[in-house]
C-alpha positions in Angstrom: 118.4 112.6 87.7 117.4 114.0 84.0 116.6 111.0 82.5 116.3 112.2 79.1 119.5 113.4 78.6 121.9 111.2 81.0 125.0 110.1 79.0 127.2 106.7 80.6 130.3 105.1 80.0 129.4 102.1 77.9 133.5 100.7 78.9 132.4 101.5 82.4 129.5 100.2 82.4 130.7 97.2 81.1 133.2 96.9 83.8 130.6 97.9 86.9 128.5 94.6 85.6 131.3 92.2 84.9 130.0 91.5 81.5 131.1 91.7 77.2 128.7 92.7 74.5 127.6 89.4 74.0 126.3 88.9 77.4 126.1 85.9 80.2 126.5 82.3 80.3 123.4 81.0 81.4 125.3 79.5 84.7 126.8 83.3 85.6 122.9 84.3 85.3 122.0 81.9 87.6 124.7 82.9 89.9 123.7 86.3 89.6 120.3 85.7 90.0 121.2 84.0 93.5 123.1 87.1 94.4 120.6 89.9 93.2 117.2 88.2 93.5 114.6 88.5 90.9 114.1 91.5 88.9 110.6 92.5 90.7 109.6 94.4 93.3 110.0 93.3 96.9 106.5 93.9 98.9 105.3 95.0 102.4 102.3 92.7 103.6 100.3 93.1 107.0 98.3 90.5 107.5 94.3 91.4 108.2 94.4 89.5 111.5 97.7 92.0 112.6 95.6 94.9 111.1 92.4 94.3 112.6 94.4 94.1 116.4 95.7 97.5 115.7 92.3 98.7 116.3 92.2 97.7 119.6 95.7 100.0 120.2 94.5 103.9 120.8 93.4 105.6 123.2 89.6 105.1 123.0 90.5 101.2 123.2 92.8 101.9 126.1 90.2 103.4 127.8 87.8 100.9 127.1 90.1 97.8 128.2 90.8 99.7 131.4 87.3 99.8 132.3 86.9 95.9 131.1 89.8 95.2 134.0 88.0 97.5 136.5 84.4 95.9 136.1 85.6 92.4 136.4 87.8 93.1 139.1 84.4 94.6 141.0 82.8 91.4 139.7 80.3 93.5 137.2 79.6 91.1 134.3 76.9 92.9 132.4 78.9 96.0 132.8 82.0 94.3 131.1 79.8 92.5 128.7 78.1 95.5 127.7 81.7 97.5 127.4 83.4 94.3 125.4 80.8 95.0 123.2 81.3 98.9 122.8 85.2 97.9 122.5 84.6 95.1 119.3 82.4 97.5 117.5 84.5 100.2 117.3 87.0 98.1 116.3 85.2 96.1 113.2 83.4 99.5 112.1 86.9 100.9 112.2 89.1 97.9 110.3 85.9 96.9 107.6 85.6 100.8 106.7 89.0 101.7 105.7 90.0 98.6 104.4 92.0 99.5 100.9 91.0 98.1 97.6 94.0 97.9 96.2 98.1 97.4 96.8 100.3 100.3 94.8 103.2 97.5 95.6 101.6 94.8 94.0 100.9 96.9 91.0 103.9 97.8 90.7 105.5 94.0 91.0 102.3 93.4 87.9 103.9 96.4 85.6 107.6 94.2 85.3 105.7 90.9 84.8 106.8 91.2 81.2 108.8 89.1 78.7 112.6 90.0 77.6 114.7 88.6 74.5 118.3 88.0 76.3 121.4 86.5 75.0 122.8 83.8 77.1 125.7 81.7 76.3 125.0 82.7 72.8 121.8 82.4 72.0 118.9 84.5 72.0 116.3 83.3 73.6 112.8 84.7 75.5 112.4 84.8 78.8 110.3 86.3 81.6 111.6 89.5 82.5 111.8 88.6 86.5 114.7 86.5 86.0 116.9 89.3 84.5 120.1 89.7 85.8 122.7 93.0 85.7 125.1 91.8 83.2 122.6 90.9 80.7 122.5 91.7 77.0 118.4 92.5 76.0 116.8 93.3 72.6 114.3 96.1 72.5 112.5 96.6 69.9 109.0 98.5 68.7 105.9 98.0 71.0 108.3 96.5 74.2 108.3 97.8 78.2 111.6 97.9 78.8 112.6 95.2 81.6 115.0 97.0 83.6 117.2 100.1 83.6 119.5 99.2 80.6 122.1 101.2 78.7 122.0 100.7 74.8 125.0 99.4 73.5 123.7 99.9 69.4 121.0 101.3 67.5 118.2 104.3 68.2 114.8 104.2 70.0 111.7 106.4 70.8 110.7 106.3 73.8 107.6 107.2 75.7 108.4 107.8 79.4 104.9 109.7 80.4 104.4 106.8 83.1 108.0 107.8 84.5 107.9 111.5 84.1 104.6 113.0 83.5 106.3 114.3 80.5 103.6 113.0 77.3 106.6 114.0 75.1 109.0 111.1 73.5 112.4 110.8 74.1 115.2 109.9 71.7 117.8 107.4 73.3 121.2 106.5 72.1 124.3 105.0 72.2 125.3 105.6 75.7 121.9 106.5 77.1 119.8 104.7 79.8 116.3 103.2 79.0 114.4 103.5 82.2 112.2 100.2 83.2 108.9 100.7 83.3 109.1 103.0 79.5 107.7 102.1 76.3 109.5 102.1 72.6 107.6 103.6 70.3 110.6 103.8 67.6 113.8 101.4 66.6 115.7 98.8 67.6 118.3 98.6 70.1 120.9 96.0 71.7 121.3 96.9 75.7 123.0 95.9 78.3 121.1 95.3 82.3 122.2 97.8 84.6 120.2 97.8 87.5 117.0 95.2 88.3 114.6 95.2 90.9 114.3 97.7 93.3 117.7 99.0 92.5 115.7 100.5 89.1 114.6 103.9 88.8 111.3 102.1 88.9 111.7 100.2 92.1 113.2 103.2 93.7 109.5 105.2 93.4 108.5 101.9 94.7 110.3 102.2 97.6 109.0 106.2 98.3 105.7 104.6 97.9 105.9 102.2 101.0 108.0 104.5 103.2 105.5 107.4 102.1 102.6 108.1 104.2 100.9 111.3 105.7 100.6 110.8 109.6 96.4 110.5 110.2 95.3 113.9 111.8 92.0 112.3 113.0 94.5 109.6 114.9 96.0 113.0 116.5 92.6 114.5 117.6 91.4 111.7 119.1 94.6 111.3 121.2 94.5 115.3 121.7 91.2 114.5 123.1 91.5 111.8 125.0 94.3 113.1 126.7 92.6 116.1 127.8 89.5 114.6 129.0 91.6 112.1 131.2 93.4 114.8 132.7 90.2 116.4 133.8 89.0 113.0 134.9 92.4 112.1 136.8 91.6 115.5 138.8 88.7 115.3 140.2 88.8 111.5 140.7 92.1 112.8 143.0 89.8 115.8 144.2 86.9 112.5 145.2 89.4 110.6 147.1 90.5 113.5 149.3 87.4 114.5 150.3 86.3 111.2 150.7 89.1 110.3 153.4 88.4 113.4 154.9 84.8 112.8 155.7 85.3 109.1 156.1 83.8 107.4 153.4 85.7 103.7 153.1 87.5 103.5 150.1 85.5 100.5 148.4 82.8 103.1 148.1 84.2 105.1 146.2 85.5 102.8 143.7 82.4 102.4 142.1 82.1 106.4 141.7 85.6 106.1 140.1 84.5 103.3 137.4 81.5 105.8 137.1 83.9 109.0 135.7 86.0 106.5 134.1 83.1 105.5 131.9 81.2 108.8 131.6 85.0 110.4 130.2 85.4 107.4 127.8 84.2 108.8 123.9 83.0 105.7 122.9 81.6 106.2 119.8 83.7 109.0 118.9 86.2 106.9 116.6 82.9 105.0 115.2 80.8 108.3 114.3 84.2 109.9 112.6 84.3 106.6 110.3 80.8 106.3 109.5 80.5 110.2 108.9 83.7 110.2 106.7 82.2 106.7 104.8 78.8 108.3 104.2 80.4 111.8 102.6 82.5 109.5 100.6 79.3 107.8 99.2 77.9 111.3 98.4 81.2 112.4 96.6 81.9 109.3 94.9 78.1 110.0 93.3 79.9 113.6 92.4 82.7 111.7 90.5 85.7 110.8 93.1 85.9 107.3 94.7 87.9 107.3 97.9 90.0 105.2 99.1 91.7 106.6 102.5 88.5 107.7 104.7 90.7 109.9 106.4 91.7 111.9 102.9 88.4 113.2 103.5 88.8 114.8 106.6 92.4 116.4 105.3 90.7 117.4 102.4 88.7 119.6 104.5 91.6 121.4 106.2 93.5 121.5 102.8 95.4 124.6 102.2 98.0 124.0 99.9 97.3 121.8 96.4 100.1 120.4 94.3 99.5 119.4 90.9 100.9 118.2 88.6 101.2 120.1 85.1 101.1 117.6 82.3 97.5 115.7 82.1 96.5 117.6 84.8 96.9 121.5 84.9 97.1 120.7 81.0 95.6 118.3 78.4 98.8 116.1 78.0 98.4 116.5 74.0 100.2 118.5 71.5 98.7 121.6 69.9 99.8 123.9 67.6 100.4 127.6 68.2 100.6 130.2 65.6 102.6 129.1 63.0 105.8 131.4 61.9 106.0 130.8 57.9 109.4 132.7 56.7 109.4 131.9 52.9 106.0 130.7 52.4 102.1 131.5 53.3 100.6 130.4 56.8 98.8 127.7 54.0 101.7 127.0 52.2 103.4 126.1 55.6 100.5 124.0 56.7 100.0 122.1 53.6 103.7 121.0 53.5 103.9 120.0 57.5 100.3 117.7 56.9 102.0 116.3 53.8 105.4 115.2 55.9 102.8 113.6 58.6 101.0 110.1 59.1 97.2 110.1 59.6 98.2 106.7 61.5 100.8 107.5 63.1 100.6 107.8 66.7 103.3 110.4 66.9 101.7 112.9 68.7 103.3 115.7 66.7 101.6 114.0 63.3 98.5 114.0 65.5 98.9 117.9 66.2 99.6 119.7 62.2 96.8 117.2 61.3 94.4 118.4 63.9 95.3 122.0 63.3 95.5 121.6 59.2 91.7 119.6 59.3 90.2 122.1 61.5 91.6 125.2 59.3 90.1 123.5 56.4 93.8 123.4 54.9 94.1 119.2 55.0 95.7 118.3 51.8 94.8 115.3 49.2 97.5 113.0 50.8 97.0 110.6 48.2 99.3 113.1 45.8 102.3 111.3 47.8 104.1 109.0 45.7 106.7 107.8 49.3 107.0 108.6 53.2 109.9 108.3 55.5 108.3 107.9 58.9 110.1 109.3 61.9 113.6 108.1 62.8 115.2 109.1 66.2 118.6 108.7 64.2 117.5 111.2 61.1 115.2 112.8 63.6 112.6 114.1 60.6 109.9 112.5 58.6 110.1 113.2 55.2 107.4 112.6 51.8 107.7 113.4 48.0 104.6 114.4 46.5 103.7 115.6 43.0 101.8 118.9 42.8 100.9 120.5 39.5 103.5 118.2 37.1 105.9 118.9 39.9 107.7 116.9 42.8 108.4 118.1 45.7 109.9 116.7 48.3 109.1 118.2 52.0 110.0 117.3 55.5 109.5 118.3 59.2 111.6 117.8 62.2 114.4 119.2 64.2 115.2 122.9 63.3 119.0 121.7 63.1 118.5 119.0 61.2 115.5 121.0 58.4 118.0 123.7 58.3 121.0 121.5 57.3 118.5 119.7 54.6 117.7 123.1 53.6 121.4 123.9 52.8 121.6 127.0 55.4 123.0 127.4 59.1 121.0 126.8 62.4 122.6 130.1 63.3 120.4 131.9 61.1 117.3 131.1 62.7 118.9 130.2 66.3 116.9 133.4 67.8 113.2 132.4 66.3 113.6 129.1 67.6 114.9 130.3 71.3 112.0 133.1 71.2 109.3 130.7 70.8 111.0 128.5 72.6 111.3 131.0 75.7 107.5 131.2 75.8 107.7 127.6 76.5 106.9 125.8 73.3 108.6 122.8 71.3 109.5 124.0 67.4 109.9 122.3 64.3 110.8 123.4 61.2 109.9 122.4 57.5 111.4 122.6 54.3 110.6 121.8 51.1 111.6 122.1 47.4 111.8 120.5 43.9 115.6 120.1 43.0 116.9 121.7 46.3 114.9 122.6 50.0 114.2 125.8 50.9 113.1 126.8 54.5 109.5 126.9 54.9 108.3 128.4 58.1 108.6 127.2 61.7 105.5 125.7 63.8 105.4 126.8 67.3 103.6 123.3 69.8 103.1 122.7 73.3 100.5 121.1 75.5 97.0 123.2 76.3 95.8 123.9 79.4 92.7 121.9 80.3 89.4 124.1 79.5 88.4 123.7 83.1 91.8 124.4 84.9 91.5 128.5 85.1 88.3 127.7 86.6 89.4 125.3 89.1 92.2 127.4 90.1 89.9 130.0 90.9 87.9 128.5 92.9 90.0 126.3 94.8 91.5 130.1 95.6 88.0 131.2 96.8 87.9 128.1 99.3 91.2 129.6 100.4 93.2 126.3 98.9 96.3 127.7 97.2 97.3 126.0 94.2 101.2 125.4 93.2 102.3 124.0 90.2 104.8 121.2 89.9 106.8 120.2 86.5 109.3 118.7 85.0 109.3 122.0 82.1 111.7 124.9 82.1 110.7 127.5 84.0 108.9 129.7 81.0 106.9 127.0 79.3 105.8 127.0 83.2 105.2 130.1 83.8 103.5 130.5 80.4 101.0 128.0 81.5 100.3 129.3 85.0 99.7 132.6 83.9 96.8 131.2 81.4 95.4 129.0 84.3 95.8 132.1 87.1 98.3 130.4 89.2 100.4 132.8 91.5 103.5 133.3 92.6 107.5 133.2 92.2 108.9 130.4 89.7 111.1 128.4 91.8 113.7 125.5 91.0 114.8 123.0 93.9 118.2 123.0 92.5 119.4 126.1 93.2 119.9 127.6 96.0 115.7 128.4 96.3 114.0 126.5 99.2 110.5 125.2 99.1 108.5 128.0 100.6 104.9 129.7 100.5 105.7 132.3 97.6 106.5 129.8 95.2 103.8 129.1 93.0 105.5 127.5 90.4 108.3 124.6 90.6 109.9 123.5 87.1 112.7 121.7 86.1 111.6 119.3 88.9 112.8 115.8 88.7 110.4 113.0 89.4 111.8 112.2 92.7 111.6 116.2 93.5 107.6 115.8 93.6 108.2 113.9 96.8 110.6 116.1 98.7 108.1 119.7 97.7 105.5 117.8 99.6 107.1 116.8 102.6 108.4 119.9 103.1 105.4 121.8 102.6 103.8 119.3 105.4 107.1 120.3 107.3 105.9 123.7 107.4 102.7 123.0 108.8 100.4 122.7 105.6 97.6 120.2 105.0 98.5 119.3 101.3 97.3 117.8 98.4 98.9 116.1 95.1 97.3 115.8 92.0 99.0 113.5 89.7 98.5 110.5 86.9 102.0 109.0 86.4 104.2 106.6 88.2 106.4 109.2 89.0 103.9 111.1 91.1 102.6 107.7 92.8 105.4 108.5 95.8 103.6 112.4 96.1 100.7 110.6 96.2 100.9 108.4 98.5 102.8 111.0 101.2 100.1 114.1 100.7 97.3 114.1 102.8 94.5 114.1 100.3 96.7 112.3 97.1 94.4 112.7 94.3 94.5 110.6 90.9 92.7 111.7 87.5 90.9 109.8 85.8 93.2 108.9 83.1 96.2 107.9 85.8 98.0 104.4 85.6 96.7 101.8 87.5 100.1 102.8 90.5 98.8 106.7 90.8 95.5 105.2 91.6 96.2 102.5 94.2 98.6 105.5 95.9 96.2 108.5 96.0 93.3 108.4 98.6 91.2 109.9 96.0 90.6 108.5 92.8 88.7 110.9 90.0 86.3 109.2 87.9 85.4 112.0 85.3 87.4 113.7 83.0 89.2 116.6 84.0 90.1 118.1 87.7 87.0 119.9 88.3 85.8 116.9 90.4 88.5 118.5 93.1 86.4 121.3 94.2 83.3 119.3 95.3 85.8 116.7 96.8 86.8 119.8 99.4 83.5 120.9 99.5 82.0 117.6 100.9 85.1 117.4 103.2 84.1 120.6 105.1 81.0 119.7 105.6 81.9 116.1 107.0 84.5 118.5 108.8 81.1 120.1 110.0 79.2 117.5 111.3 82.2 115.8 112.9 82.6 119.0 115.0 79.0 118.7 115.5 79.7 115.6 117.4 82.9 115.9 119.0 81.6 119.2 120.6 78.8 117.8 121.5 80.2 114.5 123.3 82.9 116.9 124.9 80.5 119.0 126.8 78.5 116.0 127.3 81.8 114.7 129.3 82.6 117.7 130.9 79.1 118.0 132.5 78.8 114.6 133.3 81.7 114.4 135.3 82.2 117.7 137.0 78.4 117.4 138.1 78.6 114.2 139.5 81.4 115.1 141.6 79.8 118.6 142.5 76.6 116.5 143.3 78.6 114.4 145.4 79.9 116.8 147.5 76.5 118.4 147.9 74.2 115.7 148.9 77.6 113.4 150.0 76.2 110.2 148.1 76.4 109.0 143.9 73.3 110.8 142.1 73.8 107.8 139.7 75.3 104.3 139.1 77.5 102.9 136.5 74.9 100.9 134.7 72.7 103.6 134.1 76.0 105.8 132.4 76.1 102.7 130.4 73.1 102.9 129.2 73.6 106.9 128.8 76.2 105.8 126.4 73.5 104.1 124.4 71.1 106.6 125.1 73.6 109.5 123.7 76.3 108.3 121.9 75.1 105.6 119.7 71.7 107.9 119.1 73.9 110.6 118.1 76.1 109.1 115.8 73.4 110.0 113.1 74.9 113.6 113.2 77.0 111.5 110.5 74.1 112.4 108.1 73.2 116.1 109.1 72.4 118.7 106.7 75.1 121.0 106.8 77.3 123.8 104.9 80.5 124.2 103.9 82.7 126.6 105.1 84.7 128.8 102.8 88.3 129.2 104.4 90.4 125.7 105.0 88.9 123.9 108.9 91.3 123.6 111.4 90.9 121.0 114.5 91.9 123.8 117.5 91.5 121.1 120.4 91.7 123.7 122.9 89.4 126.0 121.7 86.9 123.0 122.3 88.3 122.1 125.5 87.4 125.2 126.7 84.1 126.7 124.8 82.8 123.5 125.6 84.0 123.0 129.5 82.6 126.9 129.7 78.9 125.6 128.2 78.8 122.6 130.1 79.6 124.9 133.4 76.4 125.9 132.9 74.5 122.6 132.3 75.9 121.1 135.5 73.8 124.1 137.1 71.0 123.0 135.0 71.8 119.7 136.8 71.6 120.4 140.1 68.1 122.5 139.3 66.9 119.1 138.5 68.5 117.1 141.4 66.9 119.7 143.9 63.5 119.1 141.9 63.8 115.8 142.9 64.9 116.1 146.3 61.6 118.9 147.1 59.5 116.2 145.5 61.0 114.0 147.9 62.1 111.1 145.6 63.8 108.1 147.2 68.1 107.8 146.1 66.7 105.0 143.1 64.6 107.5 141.4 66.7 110.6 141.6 69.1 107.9 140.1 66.3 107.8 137.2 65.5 111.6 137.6 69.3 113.0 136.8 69.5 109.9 134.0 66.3 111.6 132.0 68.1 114.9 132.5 71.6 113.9 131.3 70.1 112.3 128.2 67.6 115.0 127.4 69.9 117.6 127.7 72.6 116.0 125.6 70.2 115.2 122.8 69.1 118.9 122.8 72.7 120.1 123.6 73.2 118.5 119.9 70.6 121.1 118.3 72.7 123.8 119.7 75.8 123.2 118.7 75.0 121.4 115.3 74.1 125.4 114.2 76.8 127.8 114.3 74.1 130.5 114.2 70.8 130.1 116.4 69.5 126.5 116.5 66.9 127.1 114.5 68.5 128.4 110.8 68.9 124.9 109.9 66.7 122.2 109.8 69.0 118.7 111.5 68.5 115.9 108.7 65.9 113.1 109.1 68.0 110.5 110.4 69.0 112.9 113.2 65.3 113.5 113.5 64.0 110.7 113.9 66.8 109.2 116.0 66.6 112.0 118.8 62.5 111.5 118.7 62.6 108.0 119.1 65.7 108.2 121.8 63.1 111.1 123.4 60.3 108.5 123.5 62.1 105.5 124.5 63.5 107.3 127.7 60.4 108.8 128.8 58.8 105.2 128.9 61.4 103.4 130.3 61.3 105.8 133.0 57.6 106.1 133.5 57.4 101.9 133.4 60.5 101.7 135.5 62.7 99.2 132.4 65.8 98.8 133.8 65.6 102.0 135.6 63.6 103.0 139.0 60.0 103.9 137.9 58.9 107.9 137.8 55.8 110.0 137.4 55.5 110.6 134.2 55.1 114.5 134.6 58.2 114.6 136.4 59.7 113.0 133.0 57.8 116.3 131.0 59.2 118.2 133.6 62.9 117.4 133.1 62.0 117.4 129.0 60.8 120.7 129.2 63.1 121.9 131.2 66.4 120.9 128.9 64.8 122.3 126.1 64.4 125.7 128.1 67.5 125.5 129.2 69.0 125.1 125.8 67.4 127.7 124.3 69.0 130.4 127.0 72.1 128.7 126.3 72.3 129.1 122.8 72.9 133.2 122.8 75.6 131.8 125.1 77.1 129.6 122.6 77.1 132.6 119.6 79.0 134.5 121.7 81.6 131.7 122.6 81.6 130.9 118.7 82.5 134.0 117.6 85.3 134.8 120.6 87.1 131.3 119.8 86.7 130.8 115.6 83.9 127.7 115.6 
């Protein structure tokens, strides 16, 4: 819908609402009120009881609940106390994390808690704007929000719309046009009938995008990816177990307990707790860089962004007029200057006033505005301001505004300069003309504005480009004043319009003419397509974008609705703030790949080599309890990978779940042989069952904890020093093993040089492995 230039019916208008000129009684508002509801926004609320449940519905939980049924079932308390416990505190790091600060709906319902002068069985009277009904006759006057979509039945206004559009312009509105709710009136006085309230505004429509908007969560879909692949490998050899089991008549309760054993060594326990910690901790080190988050999961889509939509005004651009190279045609450049600063208001907050007086100060041509003797301030029904001044025993009178209307003042026809005004226009700038004269005006000169790019777009642009994001520009503009700016900013490709037969596709770089409700659709679609994309916006009309991009981010001067429905929320001026935003993402990216690998292969080996070990020495090289406390001894140990110094890649990260699946099942091929090494140690240093139970527990842990210095390092382990956190974490877990080992602490008691033995021998083993793993980097894109 072009809401600045949509023309109604006012007789059909009338008729649609069942109303006169003069309004309602106040019982047929009542009525009406009872039939239409209030005029506010109608909310969505999940309770935090309902939301905090939800975390105990996914896969991991699944898992975890399964296990719960199995261990009580075998009458194993401390195992289902110990798993209960895993299962809550996934679930409260999860729900306290990503709790949102704020509602965009209740925001919203704020912005129409406003007053509204009505007419109601005859008398005018103010009300709250809520009870608002369509039928009703409103005054709107200087300084008011308009209540509710409302056509104007008399009088002019000015109207500022930037919250609705993005467009920092004012629009005149007339007899016949539709004031949006939601707008402000910077000009006049009108009388206007209620046409729509509520969510049936254009207002409560973008409210309605907003709650149905919503990106689906990416790190939801790896973890089910995962999950799902893990239990399928699980499910197989647990099948493979039972076969071979009946074959060789081993009773089926025995091997329960080496079922619960895979069951819990395939569960990634801390996997959804490391991903939330890791994406809270990066979002503590970029809100420090100027960008508060407010989705965790933005962060991780911010990392495999590819595709950035931004808005153009007050973001791409400086959303305040300027002046271009003025056009004088019978004057100087100073005379033209002069005149325009003398037919403007130094308080005025007309942003075309603010512009010639900006330009005029700055060229050192400001006039002496005292030498006016009157001033006409802007009028959307003359459309021109106008002064008389008296220069040099002379007065003059000069005035600015519409090239139509100067050139009819000025006693010639449009016609005459029609092609000036289209040429500038064509390189996407607004034009106003002057005039001025003593008895009769003469046509000054012509003065070219429009809205700057930001000083820091260009460079934004470009490097956003070198982190392989491309960035695509989104207006409401025609499609030169567009172009115009995306070639100053270096923004590529075709100039597209989604209301011709174009179609949102990767070699459009530029959409114009779009209307608000477009911003929404270009999105989705692009998603459609298989992009991770951002939105950039600041206006009300960019909240529904916001809310359904991946990474939605808000500048810092966006209304208080952009904010609540971006995920990312800039704190300084400018955009620049965007580029370290994708930065930190890919290296959270990093270190969560770090980890996933890492607990993957750990998987992999643990339960491939239990069953080879099985069918090799026919009896459980472990018990439950002690992968329990592997899950402690790993898992929670490594969830300080959350902190590790990392870098960031330069090309957009992509979760490939099967490239893991199977780099990872090929490098933990080779740890299960480093496995049975150890479990033929043991049995040569003729260990009883109980300490090759503790034996192949100190080798499972050690070599997970070094597995992690291989894979953190996409080059040899040692380019990178791991942070201190994950230092002193993997030390400590080192130490804590080797003594409850050697002082038998929950475990079977071993020689302590067997314990250096198996250290030694993981850290060996690693080592070899890690030409391995640069080889199966390269091959599969890690």
């Amino acid at each position: 819908m072009d809401m600045a230039s949509q023309k109604v019916d006012i007789d059909q208008i009338l008729k649609e609402v069942n109303s006169g000129k003069s309004g309602l009684t106040e019982e047929e508002a009542q009525r009406r009120l009872s039939q239409y509801g209030y005029n506010e926004i109608q909310e969505k609320k999940e309770s935090r009881i309902v939301k905090f449940l939800k975390k105990f519905w996914a896969p991991v939980p699944w898992m975890l609940e399964a296990t719960i049924v199995i261990t009580l079932l075998l009458d194993k308390l401390l195992d289902t106390y110990i798993i209960a416990f895993l299962l809550v505190f996934n679930a409260a790091v999860g729900f306290f994390q990503e709790s949102k600060a704020e509602n965009a709906v209740e925001l919203l319902k704020q912005k129409l808690s406003v007053k509204a002068r009505v007419e109601r069985s005859g008398v005018w009277k103010q009300v709250e704007a809520r009870v608002l009904v369509p039928g009703d006759v409103i005054d709107i006057r200087l300084g008011d929000v308009v209540p509710a979509d409302s056509v104007i039945l008399s009088g002019s206004l000015e109207i500022d719309e930037s919250a609705l559009t993005g467009e920092s312009v004012a629009v005149t509105k007339d007899t016949g046009d539709i004031a949006y709710s939601g707008s402000v009136v910077r000009r006049g006085e009108a009388l206007a009938i209620v046409y729509k309230t509520g969510s049936a505004t254009y207002f409560g429509k973008t409210t309605s995008l907003v709650q149905s908007a919503g990106s689906k969560s990416h790190i939801e879909s790896l973890i089910f990816n995962i999950v799902r692949d893990l239990i399928v490998i699980d499910v197989l050899l647990v099948i493979i177990t039972a076969v071979y089991s009946y074959f060789i008549h081993i009773p089926i309760p025995t091997i329960i307990p080496f079922v619960l054993v895979l069951l819990i060594a395939s569960i990634p326990v801390a996997l959804p707790a490391t991903f939330t910690i890791a994406m809270a901790y990066g979002a503590l080190d970029i809100s420090k860089k100027g960008a508060l988050v407010t989705r965790l999961s933005a962060i991780e889509d911010a990392a495999s962004m590819d595709v950035l939509c931004s808005d153009k005004t007050g973001t791409i651009t400086k959303n305040h007029l300027t002046v271009s190279d003025p056009l004088p045609l019978n004057a100087t450049r100073e005379d033209l200057i002069r005149y325009a600063a003398y037919a403007s208001e130094m308080a005025s907050d007309d942003p075309i006033d603010k512009a010639i007086l900006e330009y005029a100060k700055n060229a050192n041509l400001l006039p002496d505005l005292s030498l006016r003797s009157s001033f006409l301030p802007f009028d959307p029904s003359t459309k021109r301001t106008e002064a008389t001044i008296k220069v040099e025993g002379k007065t003059l009178r000069v005035a600015k505004g519409a090239p139509q209307i100067i050139s009819e003042l000025c006693g010639m026809r449009y016609e005459d300069i029609m092609d000036k005004v289209i040429e500038i226009a064509k390189r996407g700038y607004r034009v106003i003309a002057v005039g001025a004269g003593e008895n009769s005006m003469h046509l000054v000169g012509l003065i070219p504005l429009y809205d700057p790019p930001r000083d820091d777009s260009r460079k934004l642009i470009s490097d956003l480009k070198n982190l392989g994001v491309s960035v695509k520009m989104v207006t409401g503009d025609n499609a030169p004043i567009a172009e115009e700016i995306a070639n100053q900013v270096g923004i590529e490709g075709q100039v597209c319009s989604l209301h011709g037969n174009q179609k949102i596709s990767d070699e459009c770089g530029i959409y114009a003419e779009v209307f608000p409700e477009d911003k929404f659709k270009i999105v989705r679609s692009l998603q459609e397509a298989g992009h991770v994309t951002g939105m950039t916006g600041d206006g009300v009309n960019d909240a529904p974008a916001l809310k359904q991009a991946e990474v939605g981010i808000a500048v810092s001067n966006a209304t208080d609705i952009a904010k609540a429905s971006a995920s990312i929320v800039l704190t300084h001026e400018g955009i620049s703030d965007i580029v370290e935003a994708v930065k930190e993402g890919r290296k959270i990216f990093q270190r969560m790949l770090t980890y996933t690998m890492n607990k993957i292969v750990k998987t992999i080996q643990v339960v491939i080599f239990l069953t080879a070990s099985f069918f090799a020495v026919r009896y459980f090289v472990t018990t439950p309890f002690d992968i329990i406390l592997l899950l402690f001894a790993n898992d929670f140990v490594t969830m300080s990978i959350a902190t590790d110094n990392v870098r960031y890649s330069n090309r957009p990260e992509k979760w490939n779940v099967k490239a893991l699946i199977v780099t990872s099942g090929l490098i933990a091929a080779l740890l299960v042989v480093e496995g049975f090494i150890i479990l033929y140690l043991g049995i040569y240093l003729h260990f009883s069952k109980d300490m090759i139970h503790t034996l192949i527990f100190d080798m499972l842990v050690f070599s997970g904890l070094f597995n992690v210095f291989m894979v953190r390092e996409r080059r040899r382990f040692w380019h990178s020093r791991p942070s201190r956190y994950l230092l002193v974490s993997i030390a400590g877990d080192i130490v804590g093993i080797s003594l409850i080992s050697t002082f038998g602490i929950l475990v079977t008691g071993i020689p302590f040089y067997s314990v250096l033995i198996v250290l030694g021998f993981a850290f060996a083993w690693m080592a070899v492995l890690d030409t391995i793993k640069n080889y199966l980097f390269r091959i599969y894109g890690l």
